[in-house]
Each structure stands twice: as C-alpha cells, then as structure tokens.
BADRENDREN-231226 format. One line per 3 residues: for each residue x, y, z of N, C-alpha, C. Coordinates in steps of 0.001 Angstrom, whole numbers, plus 500000, padded with zeros to 6 digits. Layout:
<nodes>
X/Y/Z/X/Y/Z/X/Y/Z | ...;
</nodes>
This chain:
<nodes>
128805/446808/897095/129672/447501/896167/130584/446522/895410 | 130697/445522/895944/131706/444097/895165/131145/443927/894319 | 129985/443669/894669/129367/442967/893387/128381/444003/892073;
128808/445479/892412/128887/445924/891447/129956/446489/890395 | 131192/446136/891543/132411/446180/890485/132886/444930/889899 | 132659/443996/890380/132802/442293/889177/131255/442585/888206;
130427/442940/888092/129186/443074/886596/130183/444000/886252 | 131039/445649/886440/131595/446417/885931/132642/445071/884881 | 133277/444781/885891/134265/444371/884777/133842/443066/884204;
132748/442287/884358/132188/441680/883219/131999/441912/882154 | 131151/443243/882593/130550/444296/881358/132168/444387/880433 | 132792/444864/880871/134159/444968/880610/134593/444176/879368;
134897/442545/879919/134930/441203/879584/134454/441177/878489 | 132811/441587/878217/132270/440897/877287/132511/441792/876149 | 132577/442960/876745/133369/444120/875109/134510/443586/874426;
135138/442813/875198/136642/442597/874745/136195/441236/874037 | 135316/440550/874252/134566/439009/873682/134088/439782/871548 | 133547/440923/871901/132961/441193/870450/133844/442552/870468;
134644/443131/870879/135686/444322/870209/136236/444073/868863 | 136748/442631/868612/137566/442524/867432/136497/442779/866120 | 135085/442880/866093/134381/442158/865147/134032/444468/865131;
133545/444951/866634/133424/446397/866684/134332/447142/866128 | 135909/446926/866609/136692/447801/866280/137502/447507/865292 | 137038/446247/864733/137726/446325/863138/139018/445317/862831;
139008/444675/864016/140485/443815/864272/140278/442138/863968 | 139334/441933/863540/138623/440741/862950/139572/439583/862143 | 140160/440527/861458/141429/439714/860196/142479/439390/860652;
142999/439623/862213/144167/439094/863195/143822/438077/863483 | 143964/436835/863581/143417/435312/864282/143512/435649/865234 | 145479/435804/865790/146008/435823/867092/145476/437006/868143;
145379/438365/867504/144968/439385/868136/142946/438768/868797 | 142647/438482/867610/140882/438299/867770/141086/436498/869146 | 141208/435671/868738/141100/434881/869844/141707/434743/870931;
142767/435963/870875/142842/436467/872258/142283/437193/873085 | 141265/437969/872357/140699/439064/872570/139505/437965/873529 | 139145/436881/872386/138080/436137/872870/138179/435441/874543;
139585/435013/874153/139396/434211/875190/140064/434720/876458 | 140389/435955/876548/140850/436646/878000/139436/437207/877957 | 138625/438008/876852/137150/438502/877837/136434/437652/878411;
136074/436359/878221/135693/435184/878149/135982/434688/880130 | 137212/434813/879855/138179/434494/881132/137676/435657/881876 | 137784/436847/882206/137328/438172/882580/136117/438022/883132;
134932/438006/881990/133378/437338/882688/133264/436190/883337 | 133687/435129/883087/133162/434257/884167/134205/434645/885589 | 135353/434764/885815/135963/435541/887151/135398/436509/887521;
135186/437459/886751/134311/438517/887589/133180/438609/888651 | 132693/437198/887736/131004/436895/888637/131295/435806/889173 | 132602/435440/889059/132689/434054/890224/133528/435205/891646;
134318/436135/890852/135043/436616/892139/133768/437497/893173 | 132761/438076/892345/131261/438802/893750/131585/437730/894759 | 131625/436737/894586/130950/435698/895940/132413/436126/897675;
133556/436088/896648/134675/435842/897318/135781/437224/897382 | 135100/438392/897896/136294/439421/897749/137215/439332/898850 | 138617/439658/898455/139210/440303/899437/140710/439605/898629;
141831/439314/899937/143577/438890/899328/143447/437657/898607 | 142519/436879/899278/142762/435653/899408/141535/435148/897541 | 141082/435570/897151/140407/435342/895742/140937/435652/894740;
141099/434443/894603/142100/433969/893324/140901/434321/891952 | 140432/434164/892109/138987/434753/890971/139459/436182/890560 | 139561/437137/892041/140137/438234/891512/141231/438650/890750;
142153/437532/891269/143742/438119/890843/143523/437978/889342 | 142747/436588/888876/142900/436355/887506/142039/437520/886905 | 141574/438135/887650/140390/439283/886853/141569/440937/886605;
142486/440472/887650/143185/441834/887840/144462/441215/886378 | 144699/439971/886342/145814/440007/885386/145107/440167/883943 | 143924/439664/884059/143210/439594/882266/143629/441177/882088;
143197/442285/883626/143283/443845/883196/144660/443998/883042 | 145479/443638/882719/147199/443693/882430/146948/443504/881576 | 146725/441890/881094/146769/441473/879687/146266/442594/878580;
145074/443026/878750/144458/444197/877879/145341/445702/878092 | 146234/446178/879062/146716/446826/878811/147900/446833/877777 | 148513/445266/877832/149668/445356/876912/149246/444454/875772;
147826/444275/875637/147204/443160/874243/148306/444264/872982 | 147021/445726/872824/147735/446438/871841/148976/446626/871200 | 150104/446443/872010/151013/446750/871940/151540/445485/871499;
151267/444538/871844/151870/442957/871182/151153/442264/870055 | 149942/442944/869569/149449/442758/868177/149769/443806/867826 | 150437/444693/867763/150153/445879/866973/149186/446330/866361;
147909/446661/866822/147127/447263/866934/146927/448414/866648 | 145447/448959/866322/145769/450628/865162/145148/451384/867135 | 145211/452700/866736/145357/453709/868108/143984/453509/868282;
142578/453429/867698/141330/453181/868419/141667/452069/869449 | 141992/450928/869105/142017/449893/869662/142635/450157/870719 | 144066/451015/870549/145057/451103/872027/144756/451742/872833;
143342/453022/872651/143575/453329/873825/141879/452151/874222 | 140937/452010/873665/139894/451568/874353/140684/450016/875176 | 141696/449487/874879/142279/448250/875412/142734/448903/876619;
143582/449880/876210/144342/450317/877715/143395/450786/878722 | 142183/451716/878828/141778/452519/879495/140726/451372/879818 | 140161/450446/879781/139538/449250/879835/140201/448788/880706;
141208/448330/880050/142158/446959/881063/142668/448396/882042 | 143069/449528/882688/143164/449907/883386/141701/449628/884683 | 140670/450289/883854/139676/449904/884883/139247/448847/885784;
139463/447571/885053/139926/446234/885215/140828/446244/886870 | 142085/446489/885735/143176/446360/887303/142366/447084/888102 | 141941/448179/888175/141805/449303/889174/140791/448922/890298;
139568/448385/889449/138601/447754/889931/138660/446463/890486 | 139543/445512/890121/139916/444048/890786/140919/444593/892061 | 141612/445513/891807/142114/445644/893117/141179/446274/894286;
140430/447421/894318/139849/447354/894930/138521/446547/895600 | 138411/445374/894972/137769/444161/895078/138421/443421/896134 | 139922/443518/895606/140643/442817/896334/141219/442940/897622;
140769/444273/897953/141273/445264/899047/140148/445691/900259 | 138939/444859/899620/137287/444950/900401/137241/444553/901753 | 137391/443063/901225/137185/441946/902709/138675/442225/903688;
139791/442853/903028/141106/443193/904362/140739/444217/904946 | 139723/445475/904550/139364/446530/905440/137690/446123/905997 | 136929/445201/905746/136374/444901/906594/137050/444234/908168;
137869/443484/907617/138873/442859/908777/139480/443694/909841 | 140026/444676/908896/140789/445701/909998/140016/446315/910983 | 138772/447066/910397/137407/447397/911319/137154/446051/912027;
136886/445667/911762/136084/444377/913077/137347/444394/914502 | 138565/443909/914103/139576/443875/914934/139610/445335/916127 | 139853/446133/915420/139907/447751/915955/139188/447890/916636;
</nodes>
C-alpha cells in the first residue's frame, strides 16, 4: 500500500510539473517554475520515499511539505480559482497521503512489539 501511495503522489508531482502550461498560468515565471520545480521535487521523493516508509523518512517529510507548498502556492501567486482549488485539493492529498506513509512502518512496529 506504500508504494501505491508515493506513484499517487508522483502522479500528483508530475501534474503540478505541466499544470502551468494546462491551466493557463504559463505567463507567471515565478508562479510556473515553481510549479516546476516543487512537482519535480514531489516525483523524485515520492519514489525515493516507497523504499523507506515510516517517522524516520525524510523523503517523506519533503513529499508532505511540497503538499503544503501547493496548498498555499495559489494564494502567494495569486492565482485565478481553477488553479486554487486543483492546487489545494492536490496538495491536500499530498499531505494526507505522505502522512499516512509516514505513519506505516510506526504501526507495523507497534504490532510486532504487542
């Protein structure tokens, strides 16, 4: 199941790599090569964090902050409302999904102990 929620938020990643060119935001430098280079950042963590779930994967955390970053991208380019909500409800899934990534390998732990 890890390693079908890091391809989720790859998949994720790479929307946010070609969103600016989809949703029309192309003519922002700052908005578009940010866009680039947190999805960018997003995909390769995602599929580096499969190998390594749980507190201790730092792969994840950076996968869980890129999903921050996309929640508050919109709001700091000012961005038109397509964009805000597919950024937010995205980068929600993101967090949602890196945390429970991140939350895998501590409840395998707890079972084994018990």
């Amino acid at each position: 199941m890890v390693k079908t929620r890091g391809i989720i938020n790859a998949v994720i990643g790479i929307w946010f790599v070609i969103a600016p060119w989809m949703l029309g935001f192309s003519y922002d430098a700052g908005a578009t090569s940010a866009s680039i280079v947190f999805g960018s950042l997003q995909v390769i963590m995602s599929f580096w964090g499969v190998t390594k779930p749980g507190w201790n994967s730092w792969q994840n955390w950076i996968s869980l902050i890129t999903g921050l970053w996309f929640i508050l991208f919109p709001f700091i380019y000012s961005l038109t409302d397509g964009v805000l909500w597919s950024s937010v409800v995205l980068g929600l899934m993101t967090v949602l999904l890196s945390l429970w990534s991140l939350n895998s390998k501590a409840r395998l732990k707890l079972k084994a102990v018990s």
